[in-house]
MISEBA-984489 format. One record per residue (C-alpha): residue in three letters; x negated, y negated, z negated. Coordinates in steps of 0.02 Angstrom, whole numbers, plus 50000, padded with zeros to 5 digits. Layout:
<atoms>
alaXYZ ...
</atoms>
This chain:
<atoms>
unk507645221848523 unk505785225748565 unk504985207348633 unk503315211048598 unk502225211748750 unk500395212948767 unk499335195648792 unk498565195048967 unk497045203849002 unk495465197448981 unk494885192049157 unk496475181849192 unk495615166749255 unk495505152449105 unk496245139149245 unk497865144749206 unk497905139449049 unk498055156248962 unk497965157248775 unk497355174548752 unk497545174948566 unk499475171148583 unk500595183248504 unk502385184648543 unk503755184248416 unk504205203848403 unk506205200248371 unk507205185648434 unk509165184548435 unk510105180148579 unk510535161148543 unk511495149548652 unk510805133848568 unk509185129748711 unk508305125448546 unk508015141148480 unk507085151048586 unk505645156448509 unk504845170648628 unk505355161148775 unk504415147848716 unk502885159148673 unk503445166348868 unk503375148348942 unk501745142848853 unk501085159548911 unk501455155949111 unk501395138849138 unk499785129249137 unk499185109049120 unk500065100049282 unk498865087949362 unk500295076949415 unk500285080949601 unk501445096949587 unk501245109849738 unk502255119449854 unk502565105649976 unk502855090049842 unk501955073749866 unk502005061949763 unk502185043849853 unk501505032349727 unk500605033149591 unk501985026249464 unk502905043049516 unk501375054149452 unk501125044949303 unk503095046749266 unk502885066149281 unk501295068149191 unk502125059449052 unk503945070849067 unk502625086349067 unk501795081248940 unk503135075948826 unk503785094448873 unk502475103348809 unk501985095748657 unk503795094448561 unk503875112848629 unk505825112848655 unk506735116748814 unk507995100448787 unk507895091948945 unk508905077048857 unk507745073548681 unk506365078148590 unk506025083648429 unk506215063548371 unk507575060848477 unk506875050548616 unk507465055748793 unk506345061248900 unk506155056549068 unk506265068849221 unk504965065949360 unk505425058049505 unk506005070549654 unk504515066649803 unk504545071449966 unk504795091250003 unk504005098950168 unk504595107950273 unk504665126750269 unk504225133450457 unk503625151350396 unk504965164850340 unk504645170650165 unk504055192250230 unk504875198950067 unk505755215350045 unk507545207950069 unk507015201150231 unk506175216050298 unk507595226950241 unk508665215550360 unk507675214550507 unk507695232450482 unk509615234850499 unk509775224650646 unk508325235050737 unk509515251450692 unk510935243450718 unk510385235150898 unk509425251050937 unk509825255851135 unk510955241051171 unk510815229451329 unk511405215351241 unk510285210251104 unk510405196650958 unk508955194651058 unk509695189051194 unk511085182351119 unk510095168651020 unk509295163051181 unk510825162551253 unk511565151951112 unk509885143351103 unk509935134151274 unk511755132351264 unk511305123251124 unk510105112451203 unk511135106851354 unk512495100951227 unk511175091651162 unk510665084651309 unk512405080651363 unk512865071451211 unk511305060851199 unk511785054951354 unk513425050251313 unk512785042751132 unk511505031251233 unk512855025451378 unk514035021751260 unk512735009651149 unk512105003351328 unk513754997851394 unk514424989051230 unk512694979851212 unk512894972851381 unk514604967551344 unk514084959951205 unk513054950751273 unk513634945051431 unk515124937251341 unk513884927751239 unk513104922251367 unk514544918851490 unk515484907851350 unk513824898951311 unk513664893351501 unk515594887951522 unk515024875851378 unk513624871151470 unk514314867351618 unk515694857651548 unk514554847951484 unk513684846151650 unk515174838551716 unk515594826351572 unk513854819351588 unk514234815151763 unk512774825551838 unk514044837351976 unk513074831352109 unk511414834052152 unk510154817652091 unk510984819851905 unk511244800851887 unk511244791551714 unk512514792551596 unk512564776251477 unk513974776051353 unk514194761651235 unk515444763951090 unk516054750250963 unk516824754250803 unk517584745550680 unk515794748750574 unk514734740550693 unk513774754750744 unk512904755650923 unk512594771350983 unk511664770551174 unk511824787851262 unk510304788451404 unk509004798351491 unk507664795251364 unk508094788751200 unk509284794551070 unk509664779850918 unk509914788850747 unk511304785850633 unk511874786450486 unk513814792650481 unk514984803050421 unk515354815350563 unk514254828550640 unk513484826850805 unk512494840650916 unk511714836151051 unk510564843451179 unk509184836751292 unk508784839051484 unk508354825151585 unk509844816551469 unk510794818951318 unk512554826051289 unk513874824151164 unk515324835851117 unk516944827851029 unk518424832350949 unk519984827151015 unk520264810250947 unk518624803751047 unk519114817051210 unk520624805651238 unk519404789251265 unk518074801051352 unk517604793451541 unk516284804151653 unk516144788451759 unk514444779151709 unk515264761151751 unk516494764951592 unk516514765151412 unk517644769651300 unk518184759651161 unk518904769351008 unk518834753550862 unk520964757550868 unk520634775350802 unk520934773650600 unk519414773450484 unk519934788350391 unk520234799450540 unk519184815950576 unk517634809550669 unk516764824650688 unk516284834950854 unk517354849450896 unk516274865950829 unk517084876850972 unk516404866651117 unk514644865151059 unk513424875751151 unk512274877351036 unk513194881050902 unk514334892750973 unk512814902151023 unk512054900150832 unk513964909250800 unk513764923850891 unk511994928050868 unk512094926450654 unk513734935950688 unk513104949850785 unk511524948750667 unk512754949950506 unk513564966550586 unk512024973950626 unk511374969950445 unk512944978750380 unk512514994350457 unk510814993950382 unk511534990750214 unk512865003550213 unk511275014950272 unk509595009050232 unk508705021750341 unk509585014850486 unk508484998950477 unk506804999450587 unk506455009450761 unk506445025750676 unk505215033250758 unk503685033850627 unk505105044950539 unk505335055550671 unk503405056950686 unk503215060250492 unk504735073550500 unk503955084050635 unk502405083150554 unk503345094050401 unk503855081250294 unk505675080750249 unk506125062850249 unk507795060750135 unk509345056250267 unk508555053450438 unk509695067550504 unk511375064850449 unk512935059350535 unk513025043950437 unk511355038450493 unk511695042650656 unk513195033450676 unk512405014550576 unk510705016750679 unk511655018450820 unk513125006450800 unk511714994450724 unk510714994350881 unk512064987150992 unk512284970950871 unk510334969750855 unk510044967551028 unk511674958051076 unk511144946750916 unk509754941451037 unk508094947550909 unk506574951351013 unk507144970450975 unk507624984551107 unk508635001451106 unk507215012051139 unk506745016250963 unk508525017850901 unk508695030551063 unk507495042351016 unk508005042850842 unk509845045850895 unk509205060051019 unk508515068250870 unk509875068550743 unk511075073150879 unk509935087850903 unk509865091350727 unk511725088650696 unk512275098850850 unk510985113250822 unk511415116150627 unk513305113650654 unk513455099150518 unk515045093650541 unk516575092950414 unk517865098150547 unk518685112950528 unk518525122350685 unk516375116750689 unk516165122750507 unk516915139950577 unk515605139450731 unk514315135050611 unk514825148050495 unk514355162750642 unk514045155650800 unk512385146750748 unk511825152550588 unk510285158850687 unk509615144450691 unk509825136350523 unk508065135250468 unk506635120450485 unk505745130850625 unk507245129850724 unk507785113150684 unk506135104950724 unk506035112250881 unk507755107850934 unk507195090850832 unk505775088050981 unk506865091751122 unk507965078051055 unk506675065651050 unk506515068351234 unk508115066651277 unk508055050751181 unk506595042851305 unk507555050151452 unk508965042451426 unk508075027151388 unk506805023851543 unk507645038251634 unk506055046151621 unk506435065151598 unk504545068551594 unk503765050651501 unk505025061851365 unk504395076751356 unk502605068651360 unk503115057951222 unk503775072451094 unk501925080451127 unk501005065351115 unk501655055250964 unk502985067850893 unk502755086650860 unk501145092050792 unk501565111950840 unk502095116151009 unk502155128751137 unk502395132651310 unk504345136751284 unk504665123851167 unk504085112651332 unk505305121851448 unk506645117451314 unk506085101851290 unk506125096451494 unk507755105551503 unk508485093851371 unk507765078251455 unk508465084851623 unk510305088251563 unk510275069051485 unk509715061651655 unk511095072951757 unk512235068951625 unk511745049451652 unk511905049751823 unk513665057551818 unk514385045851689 unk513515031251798 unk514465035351971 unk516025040951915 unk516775028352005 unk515925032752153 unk516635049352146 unk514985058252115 unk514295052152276 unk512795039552327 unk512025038252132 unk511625022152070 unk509695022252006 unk510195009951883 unk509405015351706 unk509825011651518 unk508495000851534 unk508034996851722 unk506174990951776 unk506704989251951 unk505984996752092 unk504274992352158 unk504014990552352 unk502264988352453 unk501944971552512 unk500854975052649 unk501264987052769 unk500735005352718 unk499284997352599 unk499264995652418 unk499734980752329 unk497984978852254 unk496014978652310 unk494854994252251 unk493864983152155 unk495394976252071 unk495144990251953 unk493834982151854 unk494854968451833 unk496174978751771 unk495054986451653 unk494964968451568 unk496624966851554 unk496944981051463 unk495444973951344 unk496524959051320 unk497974967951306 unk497324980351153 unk496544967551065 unk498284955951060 unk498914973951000 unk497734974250861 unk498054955650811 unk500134958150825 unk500024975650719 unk498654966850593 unk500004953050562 unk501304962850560 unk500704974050455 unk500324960850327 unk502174955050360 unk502794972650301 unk501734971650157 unk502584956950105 unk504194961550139 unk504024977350049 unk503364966149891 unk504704951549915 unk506164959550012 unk506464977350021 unk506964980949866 unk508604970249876 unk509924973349993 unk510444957049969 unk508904950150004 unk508674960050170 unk510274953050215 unk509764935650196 unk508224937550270 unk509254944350429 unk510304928950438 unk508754917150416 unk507904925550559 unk509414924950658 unk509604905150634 unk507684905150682 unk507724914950830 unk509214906450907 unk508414889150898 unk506884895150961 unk507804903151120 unk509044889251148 unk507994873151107 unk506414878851197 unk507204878551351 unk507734859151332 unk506134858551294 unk505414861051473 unk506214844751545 unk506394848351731 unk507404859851861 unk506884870551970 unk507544873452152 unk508184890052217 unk506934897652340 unk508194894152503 unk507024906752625 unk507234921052563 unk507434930752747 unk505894942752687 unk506564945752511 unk507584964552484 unk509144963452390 unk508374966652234 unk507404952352237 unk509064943152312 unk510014948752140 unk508684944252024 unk508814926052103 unk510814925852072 unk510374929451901 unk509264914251870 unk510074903451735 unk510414884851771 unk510374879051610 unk510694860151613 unk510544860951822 unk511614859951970 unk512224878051990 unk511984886452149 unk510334875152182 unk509484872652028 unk508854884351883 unk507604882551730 unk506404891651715 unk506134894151525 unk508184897951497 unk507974911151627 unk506634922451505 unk507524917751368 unk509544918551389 unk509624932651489 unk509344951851445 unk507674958251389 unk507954970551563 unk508314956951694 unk506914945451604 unk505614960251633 unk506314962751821 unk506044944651845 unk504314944351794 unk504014959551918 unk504704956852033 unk504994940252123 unk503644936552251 unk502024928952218 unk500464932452318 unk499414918552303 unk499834912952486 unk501044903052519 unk502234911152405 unk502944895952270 unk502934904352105 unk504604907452023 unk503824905451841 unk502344890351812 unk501244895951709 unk501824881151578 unk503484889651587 unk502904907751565 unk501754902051440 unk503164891951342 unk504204911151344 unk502624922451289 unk501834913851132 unk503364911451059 unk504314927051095 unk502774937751044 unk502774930250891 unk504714930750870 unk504494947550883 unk503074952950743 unk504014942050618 unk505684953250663 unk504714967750679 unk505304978450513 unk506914968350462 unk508354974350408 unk509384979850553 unk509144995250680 unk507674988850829 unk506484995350934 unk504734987950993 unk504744995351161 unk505504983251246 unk504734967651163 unk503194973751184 unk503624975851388 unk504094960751398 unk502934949251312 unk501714960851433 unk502394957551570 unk502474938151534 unk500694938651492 unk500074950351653 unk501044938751751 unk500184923451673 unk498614932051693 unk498854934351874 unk499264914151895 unk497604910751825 unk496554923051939 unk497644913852088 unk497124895952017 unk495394902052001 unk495554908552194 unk496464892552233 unk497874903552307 unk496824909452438 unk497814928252412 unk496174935452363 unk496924945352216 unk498464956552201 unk500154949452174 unk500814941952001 unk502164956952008 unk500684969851988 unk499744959351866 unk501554958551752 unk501594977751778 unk499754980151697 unk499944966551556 unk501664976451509 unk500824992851495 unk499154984351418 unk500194975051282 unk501434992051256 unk499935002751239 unk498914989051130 unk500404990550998 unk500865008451012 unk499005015851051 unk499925028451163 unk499295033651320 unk499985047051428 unk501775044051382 unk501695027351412 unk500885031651606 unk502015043351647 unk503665032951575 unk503195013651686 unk502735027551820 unk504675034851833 unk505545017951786 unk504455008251935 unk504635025552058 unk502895020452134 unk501315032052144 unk500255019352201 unk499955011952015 unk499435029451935 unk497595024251934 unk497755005251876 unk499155010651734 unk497645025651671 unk496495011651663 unk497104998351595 unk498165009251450 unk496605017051419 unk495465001551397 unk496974996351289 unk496695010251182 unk494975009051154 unk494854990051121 unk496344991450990 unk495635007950909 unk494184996650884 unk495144985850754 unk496544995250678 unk497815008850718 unk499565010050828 unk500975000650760 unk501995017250710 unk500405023850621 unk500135009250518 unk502105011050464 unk501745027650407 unk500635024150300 unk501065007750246 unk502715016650179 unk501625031650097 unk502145046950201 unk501025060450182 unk500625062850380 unk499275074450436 unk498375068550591 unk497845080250742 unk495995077750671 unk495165081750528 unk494975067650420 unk493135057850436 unk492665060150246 unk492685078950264 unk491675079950406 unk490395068450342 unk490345078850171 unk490135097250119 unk492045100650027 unk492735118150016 unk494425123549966 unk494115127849774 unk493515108649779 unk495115101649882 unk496315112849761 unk497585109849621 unk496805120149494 unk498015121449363 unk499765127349434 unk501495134749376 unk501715152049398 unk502915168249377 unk502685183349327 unk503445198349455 unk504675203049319 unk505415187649217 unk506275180649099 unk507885169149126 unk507575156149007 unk505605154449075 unk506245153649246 unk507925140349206 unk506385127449111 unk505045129849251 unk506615123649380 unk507205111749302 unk505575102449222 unk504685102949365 unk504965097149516 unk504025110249629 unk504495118349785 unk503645134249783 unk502945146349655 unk501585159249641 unk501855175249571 unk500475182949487 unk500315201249417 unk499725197949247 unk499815217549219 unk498315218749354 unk497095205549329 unk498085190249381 unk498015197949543 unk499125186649691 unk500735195249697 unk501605185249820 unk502605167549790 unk504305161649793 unk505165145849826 unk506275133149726 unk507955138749834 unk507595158149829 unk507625153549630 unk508905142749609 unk510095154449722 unk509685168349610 unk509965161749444 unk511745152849508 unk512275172549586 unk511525177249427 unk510445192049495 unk510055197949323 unk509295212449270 unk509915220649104 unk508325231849052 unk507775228148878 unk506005231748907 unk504815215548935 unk503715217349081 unk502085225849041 unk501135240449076 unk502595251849052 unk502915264649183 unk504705260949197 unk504545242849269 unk502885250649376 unk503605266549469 unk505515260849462 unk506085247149597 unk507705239149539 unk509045236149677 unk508965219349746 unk510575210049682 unk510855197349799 unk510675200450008 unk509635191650139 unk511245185150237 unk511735177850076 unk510185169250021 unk510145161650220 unk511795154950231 unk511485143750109 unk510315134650212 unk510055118750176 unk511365116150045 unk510615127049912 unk510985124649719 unk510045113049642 unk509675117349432 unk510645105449379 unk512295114049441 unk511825128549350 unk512255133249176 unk511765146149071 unk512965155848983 unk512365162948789 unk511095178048799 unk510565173848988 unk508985168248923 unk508525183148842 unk508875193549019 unk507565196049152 unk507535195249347 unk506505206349447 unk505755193849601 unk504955206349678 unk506185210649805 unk506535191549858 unk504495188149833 unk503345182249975 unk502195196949971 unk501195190350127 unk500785172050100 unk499335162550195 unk497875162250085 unk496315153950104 unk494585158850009 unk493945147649879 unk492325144749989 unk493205141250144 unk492865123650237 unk493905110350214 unk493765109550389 unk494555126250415 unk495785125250286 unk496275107850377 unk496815116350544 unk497535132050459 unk498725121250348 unk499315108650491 unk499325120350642 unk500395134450576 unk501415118850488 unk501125126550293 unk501835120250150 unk500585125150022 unk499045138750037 unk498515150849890 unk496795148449847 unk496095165349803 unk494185172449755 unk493595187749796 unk494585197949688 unk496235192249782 unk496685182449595 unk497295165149629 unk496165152449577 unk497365135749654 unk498445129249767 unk498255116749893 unk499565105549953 unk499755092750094 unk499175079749968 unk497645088149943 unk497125086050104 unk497595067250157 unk496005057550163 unk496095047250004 unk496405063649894 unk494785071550003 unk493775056949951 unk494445058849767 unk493765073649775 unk491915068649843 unk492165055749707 unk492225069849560 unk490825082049649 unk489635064149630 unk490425061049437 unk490345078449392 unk488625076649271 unk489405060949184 unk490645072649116 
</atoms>
C-alpha cells in the first residue's frame, strides 16, 4: 500500500502549525491496536495545529479552570503522540476537556448534498398548486396556535392550583385566628381584657394581660401572639379548665405532674402557618433538585438561548414540568416570588417541545417523524422559541402585545416582520384560549377580564379629566429617579448575594435545600409577626356610596387579623397575608385624594410592608426553587409609589393638590419594575393592558425612562447581571465599548491556530480530531492548492458519517493525483438522512472503529460547507461584531487576500473581556 504523500506546499501559512520537512511513513499495515498507527499519526501531526484553549466553531469555554483542563488534555495528546484516549505512553490517564457551551447553528450548511435536495423537491414540486411551500406554512401556524393554546392551558392550570393553595393556607390560618379571638373574650367590639391566673402544683404564676407577658421557665411549649393582648393555645388537658369569661380562672393544680403540658401544635396559628409555608417551600425545593435548571425565573436563559447559545436542558419536558410544578409551591409557600418568570419560560419550552415533536408517545414520535420534520433545526426552533416567550407574558398580564414587545426587547436578538405576525398570533391564541377556559361556566358569554395576574381596572376620578396635573410630570420624572436608583441598590446586593451563593451554596443540592427551608422559616416570621407588630385596628370605611364594586371587593378582602371581623381590619396583615395580586390591587386602588378621603394604608403601615418585603425579596432572589421577580418588584413599587404619594399629600397638608395615591402606586410599580429589569417598552405597554387606561401612557414613558437612565448610571438590569454572573457568553445589541475606543481588526480578534481537515481524509485523523477535541465545527482546507478555504464542516455532519460509515475504499492518499481531482465520488449518505437526526446526533463516543477503518478515507466534499461567511483579516472589529451577531453565526473564517484561512473567530472572541485581551497583547507585543 502506497501512503506516501507529498508535504504541503510551501506557502501554506506557518499558523497552522505545518512541519514542512515531515515525511510520511511510505508503508503502514492495517492494525486494529489505536497504538500503532504510524502514518496517521504523521497525518494528524500534519493537520492539526497548537490549540489556544478556547476551541472554535461555536465552543466557549465558561471558566477558566475548563481551558486550562483542555490545554493540558491537548497537550498531553500531542506530546506522548498516541491516539489512546484512556493513557499515555507512562500510563497516566488523561483527562478529556470539559464539553462548554455549543451555539446555535441558524445557517444551513450550502453543501452539495443539500443542493442536490433542494434540487429534487424543485423537480419534483415543479407545476403543482400545493407546495411544501405552502404546506410548511400551513403546518407552521398550525403549529403556533397549538402553541398558543397549550400555554394557555399550562399557565391556568399553575394559576388555579396556586390560588388553591393558598387560599387554604390562608383560610385555615384565620379559623385559628378567630378562634382565638373568641377565647380571648374580644367578640364584641371594645376587645376587653383578658386576665387569667393559673396555679400549679409548682408555684408558677403566669398573668395573661394587655401589656405584659411574665417568662418562664417550664417544660411545655407555649406560642403566643400579640395584638392589643396576648393569646394562648392548649392542648386538651388545659381546654377542659379553659373559661373565655374574664371574671374566671381556671385552676388545673388536680392535673398530674407528669401529664403532657404542652400546647396543641394543630391549633397554633403561627405555627400552622410556619407548616404550610416550609411545606410548600420543601415541595418546591424538590422540584428544583430533581431539576436544577428549574430553580430561578428562567428568563436570563431564555435571553442567552435566543442569543445562540445552547444552554444544556432549558427545553426539555422534564424541565418543563419541575419549573412549572415548582412555581405553584413557590408562590403558595408565600416567598416574595411570582409566576411571571416561570410563565415565560414554560411558554418557551412548550414551543420548543410542541414545534420539534419531542415526545416519547407513540403516535407524536410518528407526527414528528413526517409531519414536522421541517422544522427541526435551531432557525426554526428559535423562532417558534420567541413566539413562546410571548405567549408566556400574555398569559401572564394578559397582555398579548407587552408579549410580543417583550420577545423583541429582552429576548431575540434576530427578528423580522413575520416572525412578529407569528409572534402576536401566538400571544392572541393564549389570550382567546384564556378567556374561553375562564367563562366556561358562563357558557362562553359575558367574559370575565379577570387575568393570571389581575392589576385591576383603573377609573377617572374626576369627571372626563385625568387623574393627574400637567406639571405632575416632573414629579413623575423623580420618581422614576428614585425608583432606578433602589433598582441599582436591590440588583448591586443581590448580585453580591448570588456571588455568595454560587461560592457557599450552589454547588450542593443539599445545601440549596437547606437554604430553602431557612428562608422559608425567615420569611414566615417576618410576614406573620410584623403584623402583631403594628398594635392597632383599623375600621372599615362604612361610606362607601361613591366606591365601584371593585373597590367594594378589595374592602371584603381586607384581613382582620386579631380584629372584630366585619368592622375591623389591620393594615399590615392585609399586604402581607393575602396574594401578591390583591396586595397590588389594594395599593391601587382604594381611594385616596388628599381630600377628605381617610387613607386605607398609613404610611407607618405601608412603610412597615415595603422595607421589609423588598428586602425579603433580594435575599430570595436566586434560591433554589422556580420564582419570578415580576411581581415582587410590582409590588414593593407599588407600596413605595403609594408611600410616595402620602408624603406629597402631608407636604400639601391634604389640600388635594397632587394626584391620587392610586396613580402614585401605579408609577412607583413601574419605576421600581423598570429600576430592576432596565426594560422599557415592554414594561409600558404590559401596566398599560393590565390597568386598560390610556390616560397613563405619558407618565408610565417617563417615569420608566428616568428609571432607566438613573439605574444605567450604576449597574445593569437584574437579568443581565445573571448572565454574566453565571458566565454565558451573551452578545449585546451594541458593540462592546473597548472596541470602539480602540483600533482591533479581525486577524487581531482571531484564534490563530485551529484544527482543520483536509477535503479528502483519513478515518483514523478524523475519529482523534472528534473525539480529542471538543469543537463544533471544522475548516476544510485544500492543502493541494495553497491552503486555499475549501469550505467547513460541523461536529454532527462528522460524527453521522463515521457511525453510517461513509467510507471511501480508494487506496490512493489525497494529493495532486488526477483521480481524486477530476473524479467526484458518490455521496454515501443522503441529506434526509443526515437531517433527521436532528438534534440527537451520535456523539464519538458511541462510535467504534472496526480493524482497517483507520487506514480508509472519506471524501467531505459532498457534505462540506462550500459557502461559509468569511470575514477579511483587516476587517473592523466593528464590522465583524454586527456580521457575527446579526446573521446569528457560530464561528467566521478569517481569510487574507488569497482566500487561505488565516483563523477563526468565535463568540468568545468577541465578548468584551477577550476584546480587551486582545488590546492587552497589541500593547505587550514588543516585550515579547
Amino acid at each position: 500500500m502506497n501512503d506516501e504523500e507529498p508535504p504541503p506546499p510551501s506557502s501554506s501559512p506557518l499558523l497552522f502549525g505545518f512541519d514542512n520537512s515531515l515525511s510520511y511513513s511510505r508503508s503502514e499495515p492495517d492494525m486494529a491496536g489505536p497504538t500503532h498507527r504510524g502514518g496517521i499519526e504523521s497525518d494528524l501531526k500534519f493537520l492539526v495545529a497548537t490549540v489556544r484553549g478556547d476551541g472554535y466553531g461555536g465552543n466557549v469555554f465558561c471558566s477558566e479552570s475548563a481551558r486550562h483542563r483542555s490545554e493540558g488534555s491537548h497537550n498531553a495528546y500531542h506530546s506522548n503522540g498516541t491516539a489512546n484516549g484512556n493513557a499515555n505512553a507512562s500510563g497516566t490517564a488523561i483527562a478529556r476537556p470539559t464539553p462548554p457551551l455549543q451555539s446555535h447553528n441558524y445557517e444551513p450548511d450550502e453543501s452539495e448534498i443539500w443542493r442536490a435536495h433542494q434540487s429534487m423537491l424543485h423537480l419534483r414540486n415543479r407545476g403543482a398548486w400545493w407546495t411544501p411551500s405552502k404546506s410548511r406554512n400551513m403546518k407552521q401556524w398550525a403549529l403556533t396556535f397549538v402553541i398558543g393554546v397549550v400555554q394557555a392551558v399550562v399557565a391556568s392550570r399553575c394559576n388555579t392550583w396556586s390560588r388553591g393553595l393558598s387560599g387554604r393556607k390562608f383560610a385555615h390560618v384565620g379559623l385559628l385566628l378567630e378562634e382565638w379571638r373568641r377565647r380571648r373574650g374580644m367578640a364584641d367590639a371594645d376587645r376587653f381584657d383578658l386576665n387569667l391566673k393559673f396555679n400549679f402544683d409548682l408555684n408558677y404564676n403566669y398573668d395573661f394581660n394587655r401589656d405584659s407577658f411574665h417568662d418562664f421557665n417550664h417544660d411545655f411549649d407555649l406560642d403566643y401572639h400579640a395584638d392589643d393582648g396576648i393569646a394562648a393555645n392548649f392542648n386538651s388537658n388545659f381546654k377542659s379548665n379553659f373559661n373565655s369569661d374574664s371574671n374566671s380562672n381556671a385552676s388545673l393544680a388536680n392535673d398530674h405532674p407528669n401529664s403532657s403540658h404542652r400546647f396543641h401544635f394543630l391549633r397554633s396559628p403561627f405555627l400552622v402557618y410556619l407548616l404550610y409555608q416550609t411545606l410548600f417551600a420543601l415541595i418546591a425545593s424538590a422540584f428544583s433538585y430533581v431539576e436544577p435548571v428549574s430553580a430561578g425565573s428562567g428568563i436570563p436563559e431564555i435571553k442567552v438561548y435566543l442569543n445562540g447559545v445552547d444552554v444544556p436542558r432549558i427545553m426539555r419536558a422534564k424541565t418543563l414540568a419541575c419549573r412549572a410544578l415548582g412555581c405553584v409551591f413557590s408562590v403558595a409557600s408565600g416567598f416574595p416570588v411570582g409566576m411571571e418568570g416561570p410563565m415565560i419560560h414554560s411558554g418557551a419550552v412548550v414551543a420548543a417541545l410542541v414545534s420539534q415533536g419531542d415526545c416519547s408517545a407513540g403516535c407524536l414520535r410518528r407526527l414528528r417523524r413526517h409531519r414536522i420534520r421541517d422544522f427541526r433545526n435551531d432557525g426554526d426552533k428559535r423562532d417558534f422559541v420567541s413566539c413562546g416567550a410571548a405567549a408566556g407574558v400574555a398569559s401572564a398580564f394578559a397582555s398579548p402585545l407587552g408579549g410580543v414587545l417583550f420577545s423583541l426587547e429582552e429576548g431575540a436578538s434576530y427578528w423580522s416582520t413575520r416572525l412578529t405576525w407569528r409572534a402576536f398570533f401566538c400571544a392572541m391564541v393564549t389570550l382567546a384560549t384564556l378567556y374561553g377556559i375562564r367563562n366556561r361556566e358562563s357558557m362562553w358569554g359575558q367574559t370575565d377580564v379577570d387575568k393570571l395576574f389581575s392589576l385591576g381596572e383603573f377609573t377617572a376620578i374626576g369627571d372626563g379629566s385625568s387623574n393627574y396635573s400637567i406639571w405632575e410630570l416632573a414629579v413623575f420624572a423623580v420618581l422614576g429617579c428614585i425608583g432606578g436608583l433602589i433598582g441599582a441598590c436591590f440588583n448591586a446586593a443581590s448580585e453580591h448575594m448570588t456571588l455568595w451563593r454560587i461560592k457557599r451554596v450552589n454547588h450542593s443540592k443539599t445545601r440549596r435545600v437547606v437554604e430553602v427551608l431557612l428562608l422559608s422559616v425567615l420569611t414566615s416570621c417576618v410576614s406573620f409577626l410584623v403584623p402583631h407588630l403594628w398594635d392597632r385596628c383599623t375600621d372599615l370605611p362604612t361610606d362607601v356610596q361613591g366606591w365601584n364594586n371593585q373597590q367594594k371587593e378589595l374592602m371584603s378582602q381586607l384581613v382582620p387579623f386579631q380584629c372584630v371581623p366585619g368592622k375591623e381590619y389591620n393594615e399590615v396583615a392585609s399586604l402581607y397575608l393575602v396574594d401578591a395580586d390583591v396586595a397590588i390591587r389594594q395599593l391601587f386602588h382604594f381611594r385616596e385624594t388628599g381630600l377628605t378621603d381617610a387613607p386605607t394604608f398609613s404610611s407607618a403601615a405601608i412603610f412597615l410592608f415595603f422595607v421589609p418585603y423588598i428586602t425579603l425579596a433580594c435575599i430570595v432572589y436566586g434560591i433554589g426553587v422556580p420564582s419570578g421577580l415580576l411581581v415582587p418588584s410590582l409590588l414593593s413599587g407599588a407600596s413605595f409609589g403609594r408611600l410616595f404619594g402620602h408624603l406629597l399629600h402631608m407636604l400639601d397638608h391634604t389640600s388635594g393638590t397632587f394626584a391620587d395615591s392610586g396613580t402614585y402606586s401605579l408609577m412607583g410599580a413601574a419605576a421600581i419594575m423598570a429600576g430592576f429589569s432596565r426594560m422599557t417598552i415592554s414594561v409600558t405597554v404590559i401596566l398599560l393592558e393590565a390597568t386598560g387606561n390610556m390616560q397613563y401612557v405619558l407618565p408610565l414613558m417617563i417615569t420608566v425612562m428616568a428609571a432607566r437612565f438613573t439605574g444605567n448610571l450604576f449597574n445593569e438590569g437584574i437579568y443581565d447581571a445573571t448572565i454574566h454572573i453565571k458566565k454565558y457568553p451573551l452578545l449585546e445589541q451594541e458593540v462592546p465599548g473597548v472596541a470602539e475606543r480602540h483600533e482591533i481588526v479581525a486577524g487581531q480578534a482571531m484564534t490563530s491556530a485551529v484544527k482543520c481537515l483536509r477535503p479528502v481524509e483519513r478515518v483514523g485523523v478524523v475519529y482523534d480530531l472528534l473525539r480529542y477535541t471538543s469543537h463544533g465545527n471544522f475548516p476544510i482546507v485544500d492543502t493541494a492548492s495553497s491552503s486555499v478555504l475549501y469550505g467547513t464542516t460541523s461536529r454532527s455532519m462528522l460524527c453521522t458519517l463515521l457511525h453510517r460509515r461513509a467510507f471511501c475504499h480508494h487506496k490512493d492518499g489525497y494529493s495532486s493525483d488526477p483521480f481524486l481531482e477530476s473524479k467526484r465520488l458518490l455521496p454515501l449518505v443522503q441529506w434526509e438522512t443526515i437531517e433527521s437526526q436532528y438534534p440527537d446526533y451520535p456523539t464519538i463516543e458511541s462510535i467504534e472503529l472496526q480493524p482497517g477503518d483507520r487506514r480508509r478515507w472519506i471524501d467531505l466534499r459532498p457534505y462540506a460547507n462550500t459557502a461559509p461567511y468569511t470575514v477579511n483579516e483587516t476587517a473592523s472589529i466593528q464590522r465583524t461584531y454586527r456580521l457575527f451577531r446579526t446573521l446569528g453565526l457560530r464561528f467566521l473564517c478569517v481569510v487574507n487576500h488569497h482566500n487561505q484561512l488565516v483563523g477563526i473567530i468565535t463568540r468568545k472572541d468577541l465578548l468584551p473581556h477577550s476584546l480587551w485581551e486582545t488590546v492587552m497583547r497589541g500593547r505587550n507585543a514588543h516585550l515579547g
